[in-house]
C-alpha positions in Angstrom: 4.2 14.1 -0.9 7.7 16.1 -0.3 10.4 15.0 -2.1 12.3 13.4 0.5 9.5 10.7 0.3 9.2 10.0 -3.5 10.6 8.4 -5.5 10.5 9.6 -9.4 8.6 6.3 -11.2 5.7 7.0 -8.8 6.0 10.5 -8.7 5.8 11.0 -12.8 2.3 9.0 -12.0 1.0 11.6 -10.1 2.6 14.6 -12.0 0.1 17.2 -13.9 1.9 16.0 -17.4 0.2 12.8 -16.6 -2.5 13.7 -15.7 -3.7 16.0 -18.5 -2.3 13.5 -20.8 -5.3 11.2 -19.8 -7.5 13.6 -20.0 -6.7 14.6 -23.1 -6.9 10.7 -23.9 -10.3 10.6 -22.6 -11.5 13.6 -24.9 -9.2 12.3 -27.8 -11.0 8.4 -27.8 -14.3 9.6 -27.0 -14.4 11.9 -29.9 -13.2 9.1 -32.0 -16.1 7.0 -31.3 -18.4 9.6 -31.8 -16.5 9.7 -35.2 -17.3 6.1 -36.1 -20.7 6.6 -35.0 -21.2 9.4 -37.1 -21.5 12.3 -34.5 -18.9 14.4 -35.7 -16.2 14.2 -38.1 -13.5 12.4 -38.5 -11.3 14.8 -40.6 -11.8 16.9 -37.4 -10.9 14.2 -35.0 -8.0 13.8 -36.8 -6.9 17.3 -36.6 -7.3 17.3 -33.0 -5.0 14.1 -32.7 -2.6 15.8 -34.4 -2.7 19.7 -32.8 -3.4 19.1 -29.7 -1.3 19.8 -27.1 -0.7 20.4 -23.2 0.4 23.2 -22.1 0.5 23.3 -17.7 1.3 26.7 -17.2 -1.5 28.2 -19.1 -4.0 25.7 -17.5 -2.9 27.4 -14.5 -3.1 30.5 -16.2 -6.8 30.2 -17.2 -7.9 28.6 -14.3 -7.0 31.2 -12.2 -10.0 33.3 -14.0 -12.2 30.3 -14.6 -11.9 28.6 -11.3 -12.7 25.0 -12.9 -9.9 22.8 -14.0 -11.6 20.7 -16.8 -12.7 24.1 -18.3 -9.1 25.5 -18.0 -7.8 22.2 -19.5 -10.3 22.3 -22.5 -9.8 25.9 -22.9 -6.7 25.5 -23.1 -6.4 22.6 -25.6 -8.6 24.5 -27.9 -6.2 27.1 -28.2 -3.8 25.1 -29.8 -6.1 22.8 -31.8 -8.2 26.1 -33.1 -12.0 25.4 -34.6 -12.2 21.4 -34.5 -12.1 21.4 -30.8 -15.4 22.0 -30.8 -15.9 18.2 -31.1 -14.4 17.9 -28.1 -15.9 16.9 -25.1 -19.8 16.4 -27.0 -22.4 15.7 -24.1 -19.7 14.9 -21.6 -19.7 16.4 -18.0 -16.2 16.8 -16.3 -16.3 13.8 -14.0 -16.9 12.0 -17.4 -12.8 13.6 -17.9 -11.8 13.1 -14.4 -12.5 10.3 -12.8 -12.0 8.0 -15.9 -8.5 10.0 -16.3 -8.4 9.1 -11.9 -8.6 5.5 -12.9 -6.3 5.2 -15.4 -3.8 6.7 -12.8 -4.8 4.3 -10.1 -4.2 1.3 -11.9 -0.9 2.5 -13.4 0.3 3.4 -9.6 -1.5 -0.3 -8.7 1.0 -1.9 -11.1 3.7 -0.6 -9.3 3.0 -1.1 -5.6 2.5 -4.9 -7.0 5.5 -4.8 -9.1 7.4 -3.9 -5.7 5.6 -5.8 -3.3 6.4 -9.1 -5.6 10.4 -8.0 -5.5 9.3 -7.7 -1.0 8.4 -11.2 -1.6 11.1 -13.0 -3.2 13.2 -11.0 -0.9 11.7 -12.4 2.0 11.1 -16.3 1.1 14.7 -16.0 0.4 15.4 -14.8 3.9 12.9 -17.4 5.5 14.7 -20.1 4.0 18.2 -18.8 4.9 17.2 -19.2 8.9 15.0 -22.2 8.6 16.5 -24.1 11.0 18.0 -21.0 12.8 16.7 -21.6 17.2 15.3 -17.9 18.8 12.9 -17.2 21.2 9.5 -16.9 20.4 7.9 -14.4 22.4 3.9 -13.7 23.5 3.3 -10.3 25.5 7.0 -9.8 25.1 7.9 -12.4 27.5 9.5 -15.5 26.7 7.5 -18.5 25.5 8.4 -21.2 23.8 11.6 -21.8 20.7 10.6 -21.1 17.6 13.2 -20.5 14.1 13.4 -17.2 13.0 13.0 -18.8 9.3 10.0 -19.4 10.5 9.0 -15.7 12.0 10.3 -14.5 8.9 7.5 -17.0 6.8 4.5 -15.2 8.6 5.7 -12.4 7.3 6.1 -13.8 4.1 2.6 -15.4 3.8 0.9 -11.8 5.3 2.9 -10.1 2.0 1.4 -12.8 -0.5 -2.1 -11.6 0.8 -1.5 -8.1 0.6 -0.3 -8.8 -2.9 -3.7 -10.0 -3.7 -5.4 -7.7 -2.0 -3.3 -5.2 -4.3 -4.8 -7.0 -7.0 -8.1 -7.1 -6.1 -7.5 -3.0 -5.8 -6.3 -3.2 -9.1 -9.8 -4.6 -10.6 -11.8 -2.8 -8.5 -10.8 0.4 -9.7 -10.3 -0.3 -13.5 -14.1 1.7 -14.0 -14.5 5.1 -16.1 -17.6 6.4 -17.0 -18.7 9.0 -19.9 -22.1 8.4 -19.2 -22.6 12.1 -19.1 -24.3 14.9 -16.3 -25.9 12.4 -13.8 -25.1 9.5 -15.3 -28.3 9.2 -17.8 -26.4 8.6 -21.3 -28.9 11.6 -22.2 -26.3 13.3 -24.8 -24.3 10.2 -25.2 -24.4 6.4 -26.7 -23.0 3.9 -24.2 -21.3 3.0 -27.6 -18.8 6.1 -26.5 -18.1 4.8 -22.6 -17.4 1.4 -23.8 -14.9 2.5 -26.2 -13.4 4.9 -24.3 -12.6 2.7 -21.7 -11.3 -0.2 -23.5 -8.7 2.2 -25.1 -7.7 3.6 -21.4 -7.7 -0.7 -20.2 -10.6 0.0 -17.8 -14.4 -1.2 -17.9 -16.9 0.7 -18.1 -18.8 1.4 -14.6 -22.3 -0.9 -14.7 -24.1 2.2 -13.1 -23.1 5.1 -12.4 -24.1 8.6 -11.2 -22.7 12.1 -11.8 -19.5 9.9 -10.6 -17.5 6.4 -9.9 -19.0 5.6 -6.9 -16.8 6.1 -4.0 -16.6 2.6 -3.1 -14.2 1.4 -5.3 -11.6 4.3 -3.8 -12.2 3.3 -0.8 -11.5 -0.1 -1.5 -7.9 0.8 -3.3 -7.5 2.8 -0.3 -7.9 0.5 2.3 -6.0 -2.3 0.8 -3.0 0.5 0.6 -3.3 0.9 4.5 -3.3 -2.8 5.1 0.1 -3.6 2.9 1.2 -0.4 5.1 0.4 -2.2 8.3 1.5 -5.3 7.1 4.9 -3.6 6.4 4.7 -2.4 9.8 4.0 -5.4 11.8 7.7 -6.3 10.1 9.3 -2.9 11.3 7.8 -3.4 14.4 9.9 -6.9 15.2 13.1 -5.7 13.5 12.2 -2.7 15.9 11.9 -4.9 19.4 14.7 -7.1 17.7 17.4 -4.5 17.5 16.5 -3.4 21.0 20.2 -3.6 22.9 19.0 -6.1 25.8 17.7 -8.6 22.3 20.6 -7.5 20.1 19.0 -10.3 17.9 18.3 -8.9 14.4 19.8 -5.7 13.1 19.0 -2.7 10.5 22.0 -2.3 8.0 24.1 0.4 8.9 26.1 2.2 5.9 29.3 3.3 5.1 29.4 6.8 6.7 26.3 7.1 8.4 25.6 8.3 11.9 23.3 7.1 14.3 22.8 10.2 17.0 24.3 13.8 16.9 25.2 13.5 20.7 25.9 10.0 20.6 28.4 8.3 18.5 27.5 4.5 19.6 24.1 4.4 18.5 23.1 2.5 15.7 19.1 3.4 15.7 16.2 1.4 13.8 15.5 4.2 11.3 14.3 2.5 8.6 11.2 0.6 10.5 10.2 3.7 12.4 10.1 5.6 9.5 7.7 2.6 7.7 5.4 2.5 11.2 5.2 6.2 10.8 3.7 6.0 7.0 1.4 3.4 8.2 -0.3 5.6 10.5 -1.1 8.0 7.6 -2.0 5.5 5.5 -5.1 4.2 7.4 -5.9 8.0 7.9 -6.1 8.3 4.2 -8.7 4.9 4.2 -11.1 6.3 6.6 -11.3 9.1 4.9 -12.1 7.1 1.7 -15.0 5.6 3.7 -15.9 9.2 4.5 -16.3 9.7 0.6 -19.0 7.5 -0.2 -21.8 8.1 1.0 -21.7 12.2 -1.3 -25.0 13.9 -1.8 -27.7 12.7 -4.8 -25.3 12.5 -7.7 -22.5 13.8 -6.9 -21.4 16.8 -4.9 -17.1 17.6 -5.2 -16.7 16.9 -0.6 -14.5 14.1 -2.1 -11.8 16.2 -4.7 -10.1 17.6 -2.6 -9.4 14.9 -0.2 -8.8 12.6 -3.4 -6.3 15.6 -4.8 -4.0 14.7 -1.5 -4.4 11.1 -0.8 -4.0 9.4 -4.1 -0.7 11.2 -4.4 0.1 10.8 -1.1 -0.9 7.4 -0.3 0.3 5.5 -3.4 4.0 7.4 -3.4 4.2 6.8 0.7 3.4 3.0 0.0 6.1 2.7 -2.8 8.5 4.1 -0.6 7.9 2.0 2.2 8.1 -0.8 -0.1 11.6 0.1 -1.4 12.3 0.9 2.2 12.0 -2.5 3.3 13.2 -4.5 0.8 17.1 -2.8 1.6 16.3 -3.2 5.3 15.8 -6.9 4.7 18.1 -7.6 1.9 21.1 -6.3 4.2 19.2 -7.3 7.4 22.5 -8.2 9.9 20.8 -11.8 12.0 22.6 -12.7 14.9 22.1 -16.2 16.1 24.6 -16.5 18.5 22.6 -13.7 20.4 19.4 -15.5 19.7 21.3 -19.0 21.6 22.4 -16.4 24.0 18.3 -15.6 24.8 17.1 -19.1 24.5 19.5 -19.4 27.5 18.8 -16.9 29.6 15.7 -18.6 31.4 17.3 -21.8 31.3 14.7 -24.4 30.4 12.2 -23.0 31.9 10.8 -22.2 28.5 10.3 -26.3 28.4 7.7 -26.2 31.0 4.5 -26.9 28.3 6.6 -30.1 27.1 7.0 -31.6 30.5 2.8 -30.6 31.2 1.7 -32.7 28.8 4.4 -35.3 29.1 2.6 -35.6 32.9 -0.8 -35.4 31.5 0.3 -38.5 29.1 1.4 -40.2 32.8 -1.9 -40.1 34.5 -2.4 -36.8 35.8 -5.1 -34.7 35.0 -4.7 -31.1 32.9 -5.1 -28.6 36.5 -2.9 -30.6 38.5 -0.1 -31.3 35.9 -0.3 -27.3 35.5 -0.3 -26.2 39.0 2.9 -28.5 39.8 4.4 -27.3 36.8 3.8 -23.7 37.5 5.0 -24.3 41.1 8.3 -26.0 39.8 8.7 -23.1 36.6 8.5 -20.3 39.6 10.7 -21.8 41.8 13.4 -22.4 38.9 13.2 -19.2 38.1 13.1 -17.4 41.4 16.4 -19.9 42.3 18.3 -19.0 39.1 18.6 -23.3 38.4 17.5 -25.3 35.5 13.5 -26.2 35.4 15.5 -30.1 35.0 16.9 -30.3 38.7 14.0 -28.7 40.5 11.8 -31.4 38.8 14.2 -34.2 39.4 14.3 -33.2 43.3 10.7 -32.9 43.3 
């Protein structure tokens, strides 16, 4: 993700540091269980604890000769550790490094988005209390309908966040998996012993079968629930959107000290906050469909998925945070206007009390179609005559 986009707690997630720091965790643990099993040395383990160290430029170095990250990364790491790194990576295949190191970086970014969509929340039940009793219009199709609060516009969006937060969570556990089960996933060179450790000491569990790889599922999964907080964020962004529209004027972005709205046009005072989150969430369900497109790899395993995982993780998880952040100053300093919002309960008169005087005539004696066709007749005719729904039923 460019910088303009990131913000530096996720982006330290997703930096190399961290990354071969979990691989080197992954190599580091499993060669300590080996140790208490027996397998190699402990004296040697120790020594690697102790040596080894990360050095990102000559990864980069190597791999441009190698053409295989794990094996730049190890080769790497041995030159700093010296003979004991031979007991490094015993029977493991580089998925075995990867994706378990992949997990561990998906549930620390996990953490976050929830740790952000939690501050969303409180920020937004706040809000829906504020303007409980607060009258607007509530609009279907964009055309007026019936009065609603906006307290209460504001608690659907409220209750759709507490959903995404579970679904957040759900991500959260179905992605905890590593494996170091070994090439194709058959334990052949490797005690089960050594995943079960190993993943305990990253906090994830160990995946119940696996192949070559974690199957793709659970990505997709962490993936998709990503795009739906996305679109949930933009169903919001959307009504601040139509909200702040001039001819609704009821709800408005904050607008700092200083800032400008339009090169050309010193009066404007544009929604840029919830186009920019609408924007995001259009690449965010592009990145879950092509999750889905991961799973189904051939046999074991076959590498379609790295290089689509390389971007999107990053990508998605950093665009996410953002977007949460984002939101949470558009709606802590969202400007509310309810004298506009009286303004547009107006404007159709009471018109907008036709379904209240339906069933007041079905209650009477009349039946549902009739009570509706007079009504209709009358709402038309009120609005068509610029007079209050009221007089036109009175003279009727």
């Amino acid at each position: 993700m460019i910088p303009r986009y990131t913000k530096p707690e996720m982006a330290s997630i997703w930096s190399d540091e961290n990354r071969f720091k979990k691989m080197l965790e992954v190599e580091i643990y499993a060669a300590e269980a080996m140790a208490q099993l027996g397998t190699v040395p402990k004296s040697a383990v120790d020594k690697v604890k102790k040596k080894a160290k990360i050095n990102i430029d000559r990864i980069n170095e190597i791999e441009l000769t190698v053409k295989h990250d794990v094996i730049s990364f190890l080769t790497a790491v041995v030159e700093s550790v010296g003979p004991e790194a031979r007991f490094l990576h015993l029977g493991m295949t580089s998925s075995d490094v990867l994706d378990t190191a992949l997990a561990a970086q998906m549930r620390q970014a996990c953490l976050l988005l929830i740790e952000e969509t939690k501050k969303l929340c409180v920020i937004t039940k706040k809000l829906a209390k504020q303007y409980k009793y607060t009258p607007t219009m509530g609009r279907t199709h964009g055309v007026h309908a019936e009065p609603t609060t906006f307290g209460l516009k504001v608690a659907t969006w409220y209750s759709e966040l507490e959903r995404s937060l579970e679904r957040l969570q759900y991500a959260l556990k179905t992605v905890s998996y590593g494996k170091i089960s070994g090439a194709v996933g058959t334990f052949a060179h490797l005690s089960p012993k050594v995943e079960q450790y190993v993943c305990k000491k990253m906090g994830l569990v160990p995946e119940p079968v696996s192949t070559q790889i974690v199957p793709r599922d659970r990505h997709s999964i962490f993936l998709s629930s990503i795009a739906h907080v996305g679109s949930n964020l933009e169903r919001i962004a959307v009504e601040i959107r139509h909200l702040q529209r001039t001819e609704v004027a009821e709800a408005e972005e904050p607008f700092t000290k200083g800032q400008k709205g339009s090169s050309a046009m010193p009066h404007k005072r544009n929604p840029i906050i919830s186009e920019n989150i609408c924007g995001f969430a259009r690449l965010l369900r592009g990145y879950a469909v092509t999750a889905m497109e991961n799973i189904a790899l051939w046999h074991e395993r076959d590498i379609s998925h790295s290089s689509t995982e390389r971007i999107m993780m990053p990508d998605a998880t950093i665009g996410l945070h953002y977007m949460l952040v984002r939101m949470q100053g558009l709606l802590s300093g969202l400007n509310v206007y309810p004298q506009n919002m009286q303004i547009n309960l107006d404007k159709t008169k009471d018109v907008i009390f036709s379904g209240t005087l339906l069933l007041s005539l079905v209650d009477k004696g009349l039946t549902r179609e009739n009570s509706y066709a007079l009504m209709q007749k009358l709402a038309f005719e009120a609005r068509e005559k610029k007079v209050s729904l009221e007089s036109v039923a009175l003279a009727n």
